[in-house]
Structures are given as C-alpha cells and as structure tokens.
C-alpha positions as CSV (number, residue, x, y, z in Angstrom):
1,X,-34.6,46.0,52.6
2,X,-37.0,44.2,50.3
3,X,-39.9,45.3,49.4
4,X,-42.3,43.0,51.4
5,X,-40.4,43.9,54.3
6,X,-41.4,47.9,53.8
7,X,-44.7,46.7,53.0
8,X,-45.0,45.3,56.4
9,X,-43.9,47.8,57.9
10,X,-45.8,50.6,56.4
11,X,-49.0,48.3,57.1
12,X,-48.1,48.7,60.9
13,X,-47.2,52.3,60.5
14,X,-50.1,52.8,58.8
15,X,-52.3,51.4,61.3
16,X,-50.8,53.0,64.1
17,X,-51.4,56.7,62.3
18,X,-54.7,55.8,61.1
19,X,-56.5,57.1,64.6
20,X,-55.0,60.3,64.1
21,X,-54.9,60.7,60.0
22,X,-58.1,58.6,59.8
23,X,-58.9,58.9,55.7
24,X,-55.4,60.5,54.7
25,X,-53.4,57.4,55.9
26,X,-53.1,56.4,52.5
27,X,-50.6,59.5,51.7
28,X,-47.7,58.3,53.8
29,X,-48.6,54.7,53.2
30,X,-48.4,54.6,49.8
31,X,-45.7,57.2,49.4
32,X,-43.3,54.7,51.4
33,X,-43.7,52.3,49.4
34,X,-44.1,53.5,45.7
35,X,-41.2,55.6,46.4
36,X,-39.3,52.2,45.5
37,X,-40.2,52.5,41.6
38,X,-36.6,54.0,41.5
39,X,-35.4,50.4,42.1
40,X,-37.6,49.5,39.2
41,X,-36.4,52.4,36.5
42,X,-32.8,50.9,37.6
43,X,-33.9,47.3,36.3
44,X,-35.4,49.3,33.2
45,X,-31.9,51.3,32.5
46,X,-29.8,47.9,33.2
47,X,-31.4,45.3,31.1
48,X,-33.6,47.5,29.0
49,X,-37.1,45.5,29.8
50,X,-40.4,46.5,31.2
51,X,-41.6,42.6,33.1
52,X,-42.4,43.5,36.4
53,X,-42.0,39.8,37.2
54,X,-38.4,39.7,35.8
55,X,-37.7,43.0,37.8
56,X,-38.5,41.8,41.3
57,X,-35.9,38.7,40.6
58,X,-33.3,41.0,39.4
59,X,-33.8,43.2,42.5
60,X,-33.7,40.0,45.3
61,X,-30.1,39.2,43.3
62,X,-27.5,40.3,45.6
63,X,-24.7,41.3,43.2
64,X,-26.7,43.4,40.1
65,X,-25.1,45.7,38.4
66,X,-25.8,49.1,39.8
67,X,-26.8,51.4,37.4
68,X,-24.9,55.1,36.8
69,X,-27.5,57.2,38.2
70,X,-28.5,57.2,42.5
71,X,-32.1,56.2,43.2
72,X,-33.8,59.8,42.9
73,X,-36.5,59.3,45.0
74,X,-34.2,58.4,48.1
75,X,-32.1,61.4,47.6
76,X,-31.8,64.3,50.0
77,X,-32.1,66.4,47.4
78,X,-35.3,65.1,46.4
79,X,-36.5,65.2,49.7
80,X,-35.6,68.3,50.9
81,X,-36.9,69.7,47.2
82,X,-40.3,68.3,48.5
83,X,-40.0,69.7,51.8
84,X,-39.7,73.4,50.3
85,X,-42.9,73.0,47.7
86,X,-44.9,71.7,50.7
87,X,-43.6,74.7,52.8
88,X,-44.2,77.3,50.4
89,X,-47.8,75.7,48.9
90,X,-49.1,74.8,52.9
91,X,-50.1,71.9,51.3
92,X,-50.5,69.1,54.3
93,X,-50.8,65.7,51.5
94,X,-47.1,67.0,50.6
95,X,-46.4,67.1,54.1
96,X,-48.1,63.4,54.2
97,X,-46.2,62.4,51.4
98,X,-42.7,63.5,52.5
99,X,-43.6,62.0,56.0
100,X,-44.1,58.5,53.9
101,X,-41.1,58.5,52.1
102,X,-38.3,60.0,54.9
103,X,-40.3,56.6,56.5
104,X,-39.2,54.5,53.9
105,X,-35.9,56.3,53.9
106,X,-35.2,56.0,57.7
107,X,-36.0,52.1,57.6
108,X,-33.6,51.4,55.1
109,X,-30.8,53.7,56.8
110,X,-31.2,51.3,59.9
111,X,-30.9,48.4,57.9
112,X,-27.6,49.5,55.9
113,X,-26.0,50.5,59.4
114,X,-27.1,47.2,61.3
115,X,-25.6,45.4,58.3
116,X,-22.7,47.0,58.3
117,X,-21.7,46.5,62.0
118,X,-22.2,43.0,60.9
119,X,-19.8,43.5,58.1
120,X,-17.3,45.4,60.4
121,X,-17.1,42.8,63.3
122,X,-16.8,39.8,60.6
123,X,-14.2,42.1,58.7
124,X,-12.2,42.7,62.0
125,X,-12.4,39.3,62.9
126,X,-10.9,37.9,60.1
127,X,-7.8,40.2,60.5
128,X,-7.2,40.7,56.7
129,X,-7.4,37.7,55.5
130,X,-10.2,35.6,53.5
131,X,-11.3,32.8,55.5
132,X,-12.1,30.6,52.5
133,X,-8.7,30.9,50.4
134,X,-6.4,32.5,53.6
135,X,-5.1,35.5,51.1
136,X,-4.2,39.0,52.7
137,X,-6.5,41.5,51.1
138,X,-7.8,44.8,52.5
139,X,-11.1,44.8,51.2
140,X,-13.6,41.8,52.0
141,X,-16.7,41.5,50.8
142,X,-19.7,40.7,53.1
143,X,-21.4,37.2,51.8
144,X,-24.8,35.8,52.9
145,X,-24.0,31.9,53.5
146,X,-27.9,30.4,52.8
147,X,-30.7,32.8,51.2
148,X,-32.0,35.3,54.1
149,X,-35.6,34.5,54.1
150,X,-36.3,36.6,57.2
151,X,-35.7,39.7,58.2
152,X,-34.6,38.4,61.9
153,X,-31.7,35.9,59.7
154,X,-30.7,38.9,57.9
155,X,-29.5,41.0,61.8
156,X,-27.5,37.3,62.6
157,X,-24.2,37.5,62.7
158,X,-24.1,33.8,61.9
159,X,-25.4,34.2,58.5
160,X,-22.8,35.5,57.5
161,X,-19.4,35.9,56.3
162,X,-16.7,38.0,54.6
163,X,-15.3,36.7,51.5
164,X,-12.4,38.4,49.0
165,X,-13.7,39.8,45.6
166,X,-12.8,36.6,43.9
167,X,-14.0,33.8,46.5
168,X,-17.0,36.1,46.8
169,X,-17.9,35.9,43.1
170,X,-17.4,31.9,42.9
171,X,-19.5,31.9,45.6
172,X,-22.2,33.0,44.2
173,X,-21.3,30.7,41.3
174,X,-21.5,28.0,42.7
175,X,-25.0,29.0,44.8
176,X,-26.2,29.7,41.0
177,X,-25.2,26.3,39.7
178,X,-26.6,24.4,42.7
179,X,-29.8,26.6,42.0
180,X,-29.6,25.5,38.3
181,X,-28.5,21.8,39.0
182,X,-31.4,21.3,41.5
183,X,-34.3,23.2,39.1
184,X,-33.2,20.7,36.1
185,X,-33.2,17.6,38.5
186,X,-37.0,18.6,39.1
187,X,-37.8,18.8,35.9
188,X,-36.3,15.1,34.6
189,X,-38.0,13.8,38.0
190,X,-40.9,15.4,36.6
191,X,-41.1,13.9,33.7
C-alpha cells in the first residue's frame, strides 16, 4: 500500500477515534504512518542516499531490489516486543502507539491477500503458461498492465496480468522506455 493511501486512511481512523481519545489521537495516528520509515532506511541501505524525494520514487517502482534485512517496524517481533513494555510500564501512549502501528500493519495484510487472490485466479487461469510468449513455466509473475493510480484500479482484476520472469522484466522495459521516449519528446517540444 502506498503511503498516501495509509495516510488517508489513518485521517479517517483518526477522526473516527478522536470522540473517544480526543487530544491523544495523534499517538495512533502518527504511529501508523511513521512506522513506514522502515521503507525509507531500505532505500538508504540499497542506494546508499539520504533524498527524500528520490526515496518516495524508488518506493512507487514495482520491481526494487529488496534489501537483506525485513522492515523492523512491521515485524511481530517488534510488535509483540512493544506490547510487553506497554504491559509491564501501564503505559497507555504505548498502548496508543502499538494500536497505530498493528493499524498500519492490518491494512497492508488486507491489501497483500486481496492482491494475491488476484494473482491466484490470473495464475490459475492461465494454466501454466505465459500469455505473452505461450512458454510452460510454474512460476508467473503478477504484472500491472497501465500505472494503478487508484486504490479501487489496484482490487480490479482487469488491471492485471501474469507474466513469466523474462516477459515480466521486458515489460517493465519497455513501460521504462515509453516513460523515457515520452519525457524527451516534451522536452524538444519544449524547446
């Protein structure tokens, strides 16, 4: 899930809660969505640079290099570590905090499993065999066919479609040199 979309949806968590937690909304709030700066020390590890800018375009690209190391903060581990010091210290922001981030968590649980039942259908479908190039392969590779802008486009089966390793990666080839092509075409037009 991006992070505008947890953004939104925090907001509206946020302002559901904030009858009830009236001044200490902010805990959970902004627990579920800083607990994203995991995604950020990954660009950090992978191309060894600090640009915020140049991190959020790194995380929209669907194929980045993972780095060695899981995202900490999403952890069980991590969690239930949290859940322990705010039982043993009583201390209700923990509790607030932990409530924000197994938010966070949850939403992008139900996002990987609605994705993958997308993936499963297109992947059963297709019968073991990549639609583009018709070779027999067990494992394809689930392949956005236009940029999901939405998060409605990105729950639609049509969107999408399952690819082999190899047609996957020219895909996303080719997307990059139309993406390149187009940009220089602006800039001689602009000229």
């Amino acid at each position: 899930m991006r992070l505008e979309e947890h953004v939104a949806f925090s907001t509206a968590a946020a302002l559901v809660a904030l009858p009830w937690l009236k001044e200490e909304v902010w805990l959970p709030y902004a627990a579920s969505i800083l607990i994203d700066v995991d995604h950020y020390l990954e660009f950090v590890a992978a191309r060894r640079r600090l640009s915020l800018r140049e991190a959020l375009r790194y995380l929209r690209t669907p194929q980045r290099q993972r780095g060695p190391l899981p995202k900490p903060l999403h952890q069980p581990w991590t969690l239930t570590a949290l859940a322990v010091l705010a039982a043993l210290t009583r201390q209700r922001w923990l509790w607030l905090v932990l409530a924000g981030m197994l938010f966070h968590v949850g939403l992008d649980a139900c996002n990987n499993q609605l994705v993958r039942h997308i993936q499963g259908q297109l992947q059963q479908e297709a019968a073991g065999r990549c639609p583009r190039c018709a070779r027999e392969t067990t494992r394809l590779e689930l392949h956005a066919r236009r940029p999901l802008r939405t998060l409605l486009a990105r729950y639609q089966r049509a969107n999408y479609v399952v690819l082999c390793p190899e047609c996957h990666r020219l895909a996303h080839q080719q997307r990059q040199a139309l993406v390149a092509t187009s940009d220089t075409a602006g800039l001689v037009s602009a000229q």
